[in-house]
N, C-alpha and C positions, 0 to 999 in steps of 0.2 A: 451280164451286168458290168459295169463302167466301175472297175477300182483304183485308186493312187495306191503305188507299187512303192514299195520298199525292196532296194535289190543291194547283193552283196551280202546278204546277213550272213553269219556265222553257222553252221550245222548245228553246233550246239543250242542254240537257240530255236531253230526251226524242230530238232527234236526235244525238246522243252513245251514247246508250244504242240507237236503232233501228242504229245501225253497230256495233254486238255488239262497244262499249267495252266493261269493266268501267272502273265513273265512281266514284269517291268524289265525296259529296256533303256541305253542311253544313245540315243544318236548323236555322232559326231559329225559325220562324213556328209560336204557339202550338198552330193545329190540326196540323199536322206533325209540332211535335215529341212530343205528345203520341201520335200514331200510333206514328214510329218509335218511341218509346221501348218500346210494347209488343211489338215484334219481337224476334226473335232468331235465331243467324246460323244460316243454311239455312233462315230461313223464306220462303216467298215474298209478294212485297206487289207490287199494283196502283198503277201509276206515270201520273197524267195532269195534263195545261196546262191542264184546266180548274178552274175554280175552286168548291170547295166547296157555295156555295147552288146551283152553274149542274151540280152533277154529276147524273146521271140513266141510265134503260136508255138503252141506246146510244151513252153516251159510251165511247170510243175512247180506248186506253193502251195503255203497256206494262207486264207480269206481268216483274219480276226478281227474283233470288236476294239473297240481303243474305250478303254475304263476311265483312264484319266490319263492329263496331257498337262504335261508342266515346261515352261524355258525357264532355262539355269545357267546363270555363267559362274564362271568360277576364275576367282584372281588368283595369281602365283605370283611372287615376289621372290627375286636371289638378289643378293648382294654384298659383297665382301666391300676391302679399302679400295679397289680400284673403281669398281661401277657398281652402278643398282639398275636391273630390270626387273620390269612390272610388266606382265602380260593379263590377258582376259579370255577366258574358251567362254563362246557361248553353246551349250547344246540343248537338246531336248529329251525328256523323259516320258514317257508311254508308256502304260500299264495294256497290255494286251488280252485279251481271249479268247482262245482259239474257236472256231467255230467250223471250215470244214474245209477239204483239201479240194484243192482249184485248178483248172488247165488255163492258159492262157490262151485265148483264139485268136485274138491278133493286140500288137500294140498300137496304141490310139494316140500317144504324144510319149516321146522318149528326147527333150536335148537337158543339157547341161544346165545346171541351175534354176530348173521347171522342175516341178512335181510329176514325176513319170506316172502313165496312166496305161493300163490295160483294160481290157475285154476280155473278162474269165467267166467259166464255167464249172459250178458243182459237179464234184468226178463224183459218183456212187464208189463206195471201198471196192468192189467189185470190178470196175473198170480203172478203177486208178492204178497208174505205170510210172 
């Protein structure tokens, strides 16, 4: 089955989610956010630590549910006597649930500022590596 990938994530959150958490998450990182953003809730998406050019068949994740899906920006203001800057992060929030661990069998659309897409497969516990 056809997933939007989520690549890069943290270990601590991929082992969060393998203990069948539901995690909320905050995406920053342009290739991520651009993923999530194309989700929506009840869809399922491909969850892995590796990182985008290093993803390939046989990388190893977790397939979770997306509970809810928020964008948020957030303004920061500094300013002393000499200057004032004002910035704006936008990112996205994702409430996650894990649902089961995945192989990759091949990637299906991987560039920059597109939503990365795989072709995974349900590992039974048994065969997952």
């Amino acid at each position: 089955m056809e997933y939007i990938a989520l690549t890069g994530i943290s270990e601590r959150v991929i082992s969060e989610l393998r203990n069948h958490h539901p995690l909320t998450i905050e995406v920053r990182s342009p290739n991520n956010f651009f993923a999530a953003y194309k989700t929506n809730v009840g869809d399922l998406i491909f969850i892995t630590h590796v990182s985008p050019d290093d993803l390939h068949g046989g990388t190893m994740g977790i397939v979770a549910k997306v509970l809810k899906h928020q964008v948020i920006t957030h303004r920061v203001v500094q300013s002393n006597d000499i200057y004032y800057e004002e910035r704006e992060m936008t990112m996205l929030r994702i409430q996650l649930e894990p649902r089961f661990i995945a192989r990759v069998r091949r990637v299906s659309f991987n560039q920059i500022c597109k939503a990365a897409k795989v072709d995974a497969e349900e590992m039974p516990f048994f065969n997952a590596r």
